[in-house]
Every structure is written in C-alpha cells, then in structure tokens.
N, C-alpha and C positions, 0 to 999 in steps of 0.2 A: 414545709413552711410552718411554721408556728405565729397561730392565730389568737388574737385576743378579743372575743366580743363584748363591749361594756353596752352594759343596758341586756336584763333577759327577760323583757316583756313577751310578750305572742312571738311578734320578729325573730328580737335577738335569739330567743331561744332557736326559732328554727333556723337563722344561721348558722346557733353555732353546731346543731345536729348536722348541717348542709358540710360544713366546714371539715370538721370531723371524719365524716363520710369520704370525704371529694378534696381535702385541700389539706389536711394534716394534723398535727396538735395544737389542739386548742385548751384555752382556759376560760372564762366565763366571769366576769364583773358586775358590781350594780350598787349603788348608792346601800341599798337595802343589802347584805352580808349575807340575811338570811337566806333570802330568794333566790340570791344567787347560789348560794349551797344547794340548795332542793332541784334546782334545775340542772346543776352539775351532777350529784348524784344521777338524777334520773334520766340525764346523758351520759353516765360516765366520765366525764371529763373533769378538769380540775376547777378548783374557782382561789383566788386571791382576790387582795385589795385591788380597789382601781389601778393606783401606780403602781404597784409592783407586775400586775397584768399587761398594762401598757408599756413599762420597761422593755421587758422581756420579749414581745412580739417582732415579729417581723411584718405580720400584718394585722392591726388593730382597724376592728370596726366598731363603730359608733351606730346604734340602735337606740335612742332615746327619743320619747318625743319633740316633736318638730321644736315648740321653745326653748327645748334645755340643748338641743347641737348643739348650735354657737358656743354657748358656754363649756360644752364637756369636751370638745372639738380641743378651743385655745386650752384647757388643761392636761388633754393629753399630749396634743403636740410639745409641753411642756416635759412630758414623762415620756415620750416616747425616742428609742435609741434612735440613733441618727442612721439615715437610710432608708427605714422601715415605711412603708406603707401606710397610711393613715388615708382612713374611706367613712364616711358616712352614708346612712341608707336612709336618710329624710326623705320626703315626699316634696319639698317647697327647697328648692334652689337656690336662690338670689342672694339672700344675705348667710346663707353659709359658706357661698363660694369668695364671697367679697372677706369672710372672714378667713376663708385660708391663703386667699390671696395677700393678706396683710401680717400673715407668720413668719418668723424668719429663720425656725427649724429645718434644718437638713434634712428633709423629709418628702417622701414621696405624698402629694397630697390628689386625692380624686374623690368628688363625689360621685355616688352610685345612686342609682332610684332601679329597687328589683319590681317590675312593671304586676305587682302579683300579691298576694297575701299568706300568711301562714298555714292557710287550707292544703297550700302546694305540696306535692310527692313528691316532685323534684325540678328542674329547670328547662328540660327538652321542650323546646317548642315555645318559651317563654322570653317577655323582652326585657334587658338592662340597658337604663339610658345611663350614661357617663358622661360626668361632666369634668374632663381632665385639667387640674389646675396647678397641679407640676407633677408631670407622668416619669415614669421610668420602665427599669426592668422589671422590676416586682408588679408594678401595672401589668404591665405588656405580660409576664407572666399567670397573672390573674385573669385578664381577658383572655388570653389563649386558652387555659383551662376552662373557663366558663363555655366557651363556644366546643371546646372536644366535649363538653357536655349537652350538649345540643341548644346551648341558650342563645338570641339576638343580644348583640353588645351593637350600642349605636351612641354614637359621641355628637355631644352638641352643648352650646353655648347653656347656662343656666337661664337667662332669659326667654328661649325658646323654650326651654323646657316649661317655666314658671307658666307661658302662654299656653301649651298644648294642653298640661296636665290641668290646665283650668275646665278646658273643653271634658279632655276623657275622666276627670274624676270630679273637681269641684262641681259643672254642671251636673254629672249623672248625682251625683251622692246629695246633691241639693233635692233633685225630683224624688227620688226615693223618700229621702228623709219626709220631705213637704206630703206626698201620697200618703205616709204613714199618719201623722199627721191628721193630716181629713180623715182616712180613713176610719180613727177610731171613733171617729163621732159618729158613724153612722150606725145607728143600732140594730140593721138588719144584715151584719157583715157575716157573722155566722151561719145565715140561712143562705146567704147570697152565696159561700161558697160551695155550696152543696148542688149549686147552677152555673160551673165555673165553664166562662166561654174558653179558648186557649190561650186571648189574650188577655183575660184577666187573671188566669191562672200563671201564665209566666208571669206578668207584673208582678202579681201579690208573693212570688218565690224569690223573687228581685229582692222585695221590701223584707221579707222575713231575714233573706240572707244578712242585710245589712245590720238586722238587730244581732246579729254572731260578730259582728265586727266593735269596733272601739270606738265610743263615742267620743271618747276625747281627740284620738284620730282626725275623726271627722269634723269635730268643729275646728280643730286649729288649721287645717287644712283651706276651708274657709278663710281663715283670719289673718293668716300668714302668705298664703298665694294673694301676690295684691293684684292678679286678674278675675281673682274669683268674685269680685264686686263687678264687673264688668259683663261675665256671664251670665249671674244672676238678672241681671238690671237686665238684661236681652230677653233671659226667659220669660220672666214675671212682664215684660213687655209683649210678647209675645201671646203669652194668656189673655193680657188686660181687652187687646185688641180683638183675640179671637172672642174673648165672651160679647165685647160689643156688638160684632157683627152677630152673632148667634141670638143674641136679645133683643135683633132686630127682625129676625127671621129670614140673615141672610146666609141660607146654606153654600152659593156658590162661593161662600169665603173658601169653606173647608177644602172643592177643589182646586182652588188656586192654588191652598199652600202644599196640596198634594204635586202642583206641576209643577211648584218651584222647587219642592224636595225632592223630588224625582233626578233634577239636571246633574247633582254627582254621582252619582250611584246608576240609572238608567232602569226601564223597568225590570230586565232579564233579573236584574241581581234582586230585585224588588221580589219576585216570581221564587225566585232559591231561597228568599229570608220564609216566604210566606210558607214554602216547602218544608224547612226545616223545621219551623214552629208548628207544623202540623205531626212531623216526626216525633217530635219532642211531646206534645199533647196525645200521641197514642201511647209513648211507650218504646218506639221503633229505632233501632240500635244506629 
C-alpha cells in the first residue's frame, strides 16, 4: 500500500515510521518543505509536495493540528486519486466528520483518533477509535492490519467520541495542566520533593509528562471538543464545593464522595489501583 502522511509533527512523523514498518511505502508532506525533508531523511522515506503526495497514495493521512484538518482534509480530498483512502488522526471529531460527510470525491473517507501519543513503540495492546464515514476495502484492509498488530479498532459515531474524549482527555489534561499551574507557585516544591509520598510522586510524573507533550495540542483540544466546557464546568464545580465544605470543617464531605466514587469501580478494584501504586513507588516490575 502506498501511504502519504501530510503533516510530520511528533504524530505524523511517527506514523509515518509506523507506516513504513507495518503498512508499506510511504512518503511524507508538510506545509514546511523543509521539515518535511529532515524527517524523510531520518526515516528514509521520500518527501514531495502535498499534492503530488496526495495524488499518488492509496492511503493518505492527515496529521495536522486539530484547526487546520478541516481545511487540509477538503484539499486533499481535492488531490487525492479516486478510491484511495483518506483518514485523519484529529483528536476532536464532530466537525471534521461533518466535513467529509459534505465531499463529493470518490473516496474512501474515515476518521481515525490513535488512543496514544508519539512515546509509543508500537500499537499491541493500544486503542483506535474510528469514525467510518464512507468505509470500504482499503478501510477494512487497514483495520484488519492494525488489529493483526495487536491494536483495539472500535467504531462509533463522532459525537460519542466528542463526549468520551472530553472525560478521558479534556478533563485529565485540564487537572494536569491546572496542578502545574498551582504548583509553581509554591516555593517549597523542590524541598517538598525530596519527601515524596507515592501519590504525590505519581501526580507530579503525570504533570512533568505533560510538559513533553504539545501545548498547542492541548489547548485546541479544549477549544475545539465543544464537551470540554461541560467537563471543566463539573470539575471546577466539584472543587468549589469541596473547599466549601472543608472551610467549614466538614470532613464527612470527603467520605461521602469516597462512597459515591466507589459505586463503578467497587472497593476490590479500589485495593489493586492502591496495590499497583505501591508497586510503582518501590520500583517493583
């Protein structure tokens, strides 16, 4: 199969190493010419202009930040041979599906969200949401390889995605972001780690990790999932509340919301997070 990845940010680049590896010949694209050559070099693979990249594939992936899809999306579908697979790897759903629902190229068109970041080795044990919005063989050939490579491929509407991905990523990267935040104000942080309980110690490995990741990522992510005002506004409700009671001196708040968070999960699983955080604070494989 012959692949085109436009955009060779952190992502694109490692798909298109992923690609290469696991799915065929690839070439490499990017607004910037340059960038794209250095990453081509340093994966071997070739690099050309966008459209002539796009041309030529059989499957073209779209790696750009969440605001420019939409746009680099309707210009490849523009460039791209008819039949060929057209996929984006956006984070935020809704209006890029709405926008390939409104193309009227001969095209296989799906988005893709790989549940993971460019840290990854490879895909075993990893999940791809798919949001199929005109599938075919190339799809179906694509998801079949992913899964002989040991990855979850799980298909669903882009507005379900918009809602979950608000939970598993908008809210986490919100408290991260927000801890980092406070955290620099306090000017005994450097001492304080030198007395690190385990769960302050995973916290603060949470927060570090996120500073290796892309800010801009992460705010459009925010801006663009329009659940992520919805999450947010729960959290920060959530806090507001808790300090109230706290500022009154009422500790039984804390275990109420211990009972009520308990009810998905149940203590057993509560007992193996507690376990493994302890594994993880010695060291222990």
């Amino acid at each position: 199969m012959k692949v085109a990845v436009i955009g060779v940010g952190a992502m694109g680049e490692w798909l298109a190493d992923f690609a290469k590896r696991n799915l065929g010949e690839v070439v490499v694209a990017d607004i910037n010419a340059a960038k794209a050559w250095e990453v081509a070099k340093k994966l071997d693979v070739n690099s050309k202009p966008i459209a002539e990249a796009t041309s030529e594939a059989e499957l073209v992936l779209v790696a750009v930040p969440i605001s420019k899809t939409p746009e680099v999306v309707k210009s490849a579908a523009g460039n791209a041979r008819e039949g060929a697979l057209l996929a984006d790897v956006a984070s935020v759903k809704s209006e890029i599906v709405e926008v390939m629902r409104e193309l009227g190229a001969k095209l296989e068109l799906v988005s893709l969200h790989p549940l993971f970041g460019p840290g990854a080795t490879d895909v075993r044990g990893k999940d791809f949401v798919a949001v199929p919005v005109k599938p075919g063989e190339r799809y179906s050939e694509l998801k079949k390889r992913l899964r002989e490579l040991g990855a979850r491929v799980t298909e669903m509407e882009a507005e379900e995605h918009d809602r979950l991905m608000a939970i598993s990523q908008c809210m986490t990267h919100f408290v991260l972001i927000s801890y980092l935040a406070a955290i620099k104000s306090m000017k005994d942080l450097k001492k304080a780690e030198k007395f690190c309980t385990p769960l302050f110690a995973s916290l603060l490995d949470l927060a570090k990790a996120v500073l290796a990741g892309n800010p801009e990522l992460y705010g459009e992510l925010q801006v663009y999932n329009k659940y992520a005002r919805v999450v947010r506004s729960s959290l920060m409700e959530a806090c507001r509340s808790l300090n109230v009671a706290l500022s009154a001196r009422n500790v039984k708040r804390v275990q109420a919301i211990f009972e009520r968070a308990l009810e998905p999960w149940g203590a057993d699983e509560a007992k193996r997070a507690y376990q493994k955080l302890y594994e993880r604070f010695e060291g222990k494989p």
